[in-house]
C-alpha positions as CSV (number, residue, x, y, z in Angstrom):
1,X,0.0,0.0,0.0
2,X,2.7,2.4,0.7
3,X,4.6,1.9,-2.1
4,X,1.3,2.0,-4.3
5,X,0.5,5.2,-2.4
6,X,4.1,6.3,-3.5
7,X,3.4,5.6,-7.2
8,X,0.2,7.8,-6.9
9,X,1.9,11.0,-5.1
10,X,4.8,10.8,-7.8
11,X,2.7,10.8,-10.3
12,X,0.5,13.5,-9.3
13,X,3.6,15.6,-8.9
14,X,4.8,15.1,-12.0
15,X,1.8,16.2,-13.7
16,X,1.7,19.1,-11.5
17,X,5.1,20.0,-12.9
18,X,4.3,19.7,-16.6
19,X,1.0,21.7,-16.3
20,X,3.3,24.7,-14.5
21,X,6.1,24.1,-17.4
22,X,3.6,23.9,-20.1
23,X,1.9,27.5,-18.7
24,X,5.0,29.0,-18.2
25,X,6.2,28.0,-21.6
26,X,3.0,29.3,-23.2
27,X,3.9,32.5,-25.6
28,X,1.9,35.5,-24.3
29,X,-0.3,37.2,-26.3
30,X,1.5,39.6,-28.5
31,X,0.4,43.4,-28.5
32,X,-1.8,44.4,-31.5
33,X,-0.1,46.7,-33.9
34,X,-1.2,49.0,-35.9
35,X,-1.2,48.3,-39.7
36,X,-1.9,51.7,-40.9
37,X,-1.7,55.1,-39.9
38,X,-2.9,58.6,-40.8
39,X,-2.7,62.0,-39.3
40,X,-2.3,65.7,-40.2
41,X,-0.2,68.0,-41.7
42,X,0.9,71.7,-41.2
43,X,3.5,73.8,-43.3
44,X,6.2,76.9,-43.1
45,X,6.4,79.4,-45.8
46,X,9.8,80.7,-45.9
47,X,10.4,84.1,-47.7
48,X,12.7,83.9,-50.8
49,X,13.9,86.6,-53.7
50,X,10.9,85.8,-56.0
51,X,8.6,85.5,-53.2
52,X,7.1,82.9,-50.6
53,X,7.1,79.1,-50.9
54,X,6.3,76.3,-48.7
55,X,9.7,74.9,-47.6
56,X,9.2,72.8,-44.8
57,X,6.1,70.2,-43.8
58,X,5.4,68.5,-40.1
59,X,3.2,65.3,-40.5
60,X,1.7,64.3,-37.3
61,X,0.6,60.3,-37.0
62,X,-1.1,58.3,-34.9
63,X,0.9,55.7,-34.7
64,X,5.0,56.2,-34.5
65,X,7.2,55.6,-37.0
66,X,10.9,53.9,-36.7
67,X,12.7,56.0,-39.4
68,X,12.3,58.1,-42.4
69,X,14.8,59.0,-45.5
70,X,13.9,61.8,-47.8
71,X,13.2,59.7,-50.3
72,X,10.0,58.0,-48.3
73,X,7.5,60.1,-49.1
74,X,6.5,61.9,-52.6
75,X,4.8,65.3,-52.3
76,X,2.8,67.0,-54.4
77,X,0.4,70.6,-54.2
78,X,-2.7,71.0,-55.7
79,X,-2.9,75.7,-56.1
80,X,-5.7,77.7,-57.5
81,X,-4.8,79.6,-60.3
82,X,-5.1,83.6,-61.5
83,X,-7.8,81.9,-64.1
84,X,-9.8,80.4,-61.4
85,X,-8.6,77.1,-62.0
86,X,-6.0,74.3,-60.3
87,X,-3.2,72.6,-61.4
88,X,-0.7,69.9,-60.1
89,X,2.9,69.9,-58.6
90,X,5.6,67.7,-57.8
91,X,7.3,68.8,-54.6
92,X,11.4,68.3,-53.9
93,X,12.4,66.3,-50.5
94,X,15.5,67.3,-49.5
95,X,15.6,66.1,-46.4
96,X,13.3,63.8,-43.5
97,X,13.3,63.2,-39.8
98,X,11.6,63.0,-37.1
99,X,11.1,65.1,-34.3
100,X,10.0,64.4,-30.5
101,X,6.5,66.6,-29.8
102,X,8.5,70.1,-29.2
103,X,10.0,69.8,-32.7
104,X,13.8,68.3,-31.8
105,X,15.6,65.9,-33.8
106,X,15.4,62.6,-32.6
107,X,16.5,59.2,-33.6
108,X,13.7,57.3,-32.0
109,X,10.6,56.3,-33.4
110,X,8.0,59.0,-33.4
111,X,4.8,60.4,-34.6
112,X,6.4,63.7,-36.2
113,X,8.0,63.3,-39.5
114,X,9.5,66.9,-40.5
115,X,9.9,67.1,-44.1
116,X,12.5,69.7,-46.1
117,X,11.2,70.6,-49.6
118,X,13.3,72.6,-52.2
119,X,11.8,76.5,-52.6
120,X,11.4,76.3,-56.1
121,X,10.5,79.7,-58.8
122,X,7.3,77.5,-60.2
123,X,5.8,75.9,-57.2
124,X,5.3,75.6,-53.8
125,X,3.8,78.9,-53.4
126,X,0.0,79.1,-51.8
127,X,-0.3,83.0,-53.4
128,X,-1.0,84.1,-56.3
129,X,-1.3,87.2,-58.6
130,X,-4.2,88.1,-59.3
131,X,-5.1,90.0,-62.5
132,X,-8.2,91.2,-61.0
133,X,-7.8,93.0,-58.1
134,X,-3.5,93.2,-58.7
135,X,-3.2,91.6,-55.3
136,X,-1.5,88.8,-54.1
137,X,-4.2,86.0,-53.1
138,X,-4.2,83.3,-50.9
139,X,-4.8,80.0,-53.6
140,X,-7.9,78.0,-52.5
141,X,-8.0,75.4,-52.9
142,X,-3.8,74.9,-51.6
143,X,-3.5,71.6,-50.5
144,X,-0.7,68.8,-50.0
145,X,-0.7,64.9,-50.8
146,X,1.7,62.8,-49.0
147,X,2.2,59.1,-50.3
148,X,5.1,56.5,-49.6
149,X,7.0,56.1,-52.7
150,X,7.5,53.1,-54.9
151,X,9.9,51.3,-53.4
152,X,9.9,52.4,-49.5
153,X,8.6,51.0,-47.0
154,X,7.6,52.4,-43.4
155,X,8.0,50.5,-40.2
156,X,6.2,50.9,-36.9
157,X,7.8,49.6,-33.6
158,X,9.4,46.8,-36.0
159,X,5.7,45.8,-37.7
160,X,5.1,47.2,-41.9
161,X,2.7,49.7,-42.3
162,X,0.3,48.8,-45.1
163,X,-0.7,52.4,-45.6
164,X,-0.1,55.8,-44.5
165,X,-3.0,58.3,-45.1
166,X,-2.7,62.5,-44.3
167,X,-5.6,64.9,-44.3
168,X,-5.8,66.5,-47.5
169,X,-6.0,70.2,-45.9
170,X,-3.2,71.5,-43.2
171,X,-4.5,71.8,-40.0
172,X,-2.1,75.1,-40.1
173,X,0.9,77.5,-41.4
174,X,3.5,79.4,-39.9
175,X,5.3,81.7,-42.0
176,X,9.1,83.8,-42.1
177,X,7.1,86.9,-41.1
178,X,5.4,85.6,-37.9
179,X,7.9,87.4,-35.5
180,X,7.6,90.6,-37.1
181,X,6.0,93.4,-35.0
182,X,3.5,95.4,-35.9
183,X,4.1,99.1,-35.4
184,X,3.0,102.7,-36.9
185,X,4.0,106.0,-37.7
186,X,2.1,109.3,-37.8
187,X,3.1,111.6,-40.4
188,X,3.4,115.8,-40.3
189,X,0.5,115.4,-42.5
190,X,-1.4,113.4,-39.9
191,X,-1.5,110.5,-42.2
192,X,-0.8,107.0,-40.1
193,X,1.3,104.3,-41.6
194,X,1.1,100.7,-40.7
195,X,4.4,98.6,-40.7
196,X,6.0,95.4,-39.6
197,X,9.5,95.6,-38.1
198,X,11.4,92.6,-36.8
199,X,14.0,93.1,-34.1
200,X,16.8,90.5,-34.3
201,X,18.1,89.3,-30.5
202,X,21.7,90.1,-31.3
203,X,21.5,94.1,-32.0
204,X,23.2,95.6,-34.6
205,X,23.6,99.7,-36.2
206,X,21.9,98.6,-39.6
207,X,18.3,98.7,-40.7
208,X,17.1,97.3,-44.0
209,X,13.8,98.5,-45.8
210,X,11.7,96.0,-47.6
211,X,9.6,97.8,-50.5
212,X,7.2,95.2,-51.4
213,X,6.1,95.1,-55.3
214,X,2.6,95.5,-56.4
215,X,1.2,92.9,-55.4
216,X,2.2,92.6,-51.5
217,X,0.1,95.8,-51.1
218,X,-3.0,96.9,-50.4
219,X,-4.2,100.6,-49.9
220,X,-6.7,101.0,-47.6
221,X,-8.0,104.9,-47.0
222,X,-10.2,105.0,-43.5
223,X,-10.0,108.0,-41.2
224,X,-6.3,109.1,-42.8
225,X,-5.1,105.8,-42.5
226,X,-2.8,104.8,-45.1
227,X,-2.0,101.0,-44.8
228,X,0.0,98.9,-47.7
229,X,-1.1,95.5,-46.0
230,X,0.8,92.5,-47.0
231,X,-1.5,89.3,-47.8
């Protein structure tokens, strides 16, 4: 009996033992990834000799990405016309990152791709001269498609991304003007004009004057107000 009684406690351990192996050794259950991603996009217009152009792009995902190249994603603008119509644009890439959420550089994976595009004289501009009025005008529709080209691939946290799809109109725009003050000056002949001025933070003894041509002015007469407004 003892020894039978043996067998039986043996046994029972040893089963024991398996079922704890066999549940530690079972895989646990992996994380879902995501297989796509989309998100938004928002631009900077930098100011060059023949005028403004979009020269940089910040894509933001919801789901992070492990790296970019500038050759990941093709670009291309879609920009009203003086004739009321809208043509098509390739956009240059000359360089890709990605950036932590204040903007930084950063070489781990993230959901802010910053994208460098080539000013260029016959694109990338969201104004245009208008015939009409002999204004510059903001072009709308100005919009921005984003697709991975042929050939890439993007990763995210190790797993392919079968898609990648951006808002077709920017959430926003910054421009090379933004820290420009606004300021005035009354005239002997009581006349006020409107100005922006930007200060630099290292001061210097020289001031340069930017005469805009026609079409960066507007003049507006109200109550001896004379105001050549940029648009």
């Amino acid at each position: 009996m003892k020894s039978r009684s043996r067998f039986f406690l043996q046994t029972a351990a040893g089963l024991l033992t398996l079922s704890l192996a066999a549940c530690t050794a079972a895989p646990a259950a992996s994380e879902e990834k995501p297989a796509e991603a989309s998100g938004t996009y928002a631009y900077h217009i930098g100011g060059y000799d023949w005028g403004g152009r979009v020269d940089e792009v910040t894509l933001t995902l919801d789901a992070p990405v492990d790296s970019v190249s500038k050759d990941t994603f093709q670009v291309k603008e879609t920009v009203e016309t003086d004739d009321e119509k809208t043509k098509e644009n390739d956009l240059t890439v000359t360089e890709a990152y990605l950036t932590d959420d204040k903007g930084e550089k950063t070489d781990k994976a993230s959901k802010y791709v910053t994208l460098k595009l080539k000013p260029e004289l016959d694109r990338g501009n969201p104004l245009y001269f208008s015939g009409k009025t002999g204004y510059n005008t903001w072009a709308d529709p100005y919009t921005l498609t984003f697709t991975v080209a042929e050939g890439q691939k993007l990763e995210s946290e190790g797993n392919p991304l079968t898609s990648v799809t951006i808002d077709e109109k920017a959430t926003g725009k910054t421009t090379a003007v933004d820290e420009y003050k606004e300021a005035e000056f009354k005239a002997s002949d009581g006349i006020t004009y409107d100005y922006g001025l930007y200060e630099p933070a290292d001061k210097a003894k020289t001031l340069f004057v930017w005469l805009h041509g026609q079409g960066g002015r507007r003049i507006l007469h109200h109550e001896g107000r004379h105001r050549p407004e940029s648009v």
